[in-house]
C-alpha positions, -999 to +999 in steps of 0.1 A: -281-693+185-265-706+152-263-739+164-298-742+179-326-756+160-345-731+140-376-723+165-354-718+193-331-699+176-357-675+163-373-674+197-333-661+209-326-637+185-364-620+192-354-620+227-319-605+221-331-582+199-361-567+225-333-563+251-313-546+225-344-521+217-351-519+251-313-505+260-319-482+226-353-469+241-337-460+272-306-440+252-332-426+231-349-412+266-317-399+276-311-376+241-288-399+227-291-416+193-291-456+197-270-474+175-284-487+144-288-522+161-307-508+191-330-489+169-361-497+176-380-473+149-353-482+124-362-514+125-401-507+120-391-493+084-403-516+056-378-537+044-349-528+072-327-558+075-317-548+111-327-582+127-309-604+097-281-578+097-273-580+136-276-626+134-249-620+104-226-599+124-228-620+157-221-655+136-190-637+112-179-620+143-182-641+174-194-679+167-171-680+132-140-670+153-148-692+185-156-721+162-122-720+143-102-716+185-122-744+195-113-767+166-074-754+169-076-765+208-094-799+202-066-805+167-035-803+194-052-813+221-043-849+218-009-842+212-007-828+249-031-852+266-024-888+242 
């Protein structure tokens, strides 16, 4: 999503995020409060930040990480394969 052109990448992260409500509605059913990312009513309240919060998170913690292991691999990489 962080690499995708903006109108995709806002059509993603609304699709991620209704799956992510959806799973939250379903714990919710079950007597069992969602996370703060699966909140769907949370996320109603006037300026909640749950949606920006959540496409933060995922690039610091998962694209950042894969990004800097993909460009050690591809710095040695000719090293081991000239």
């Amino acid at each position: 999503n962080p690499i995708r052109e903006c109108v995709p990448g806002v059509r993603f992260a609304h699709m991620i995020m209704a799956e992510f409500f959806n799973v939250g509605d379903r714990e919710r059913a079950q007597g069992i409060t969602p996370p703060p990312f699966r909140d769907r009513e949370l996320a109603a309240t006037p300026g909640n930040q749950v949606i920006a919060n959540c496409q933060t998170s995922f690039i610091k913690n998962i694209v950042l990480p894969t990004l800097d292991l993909m460009a050690e691999v591809l710095c040695i990489l000719p090293l081991i394969c000239p």
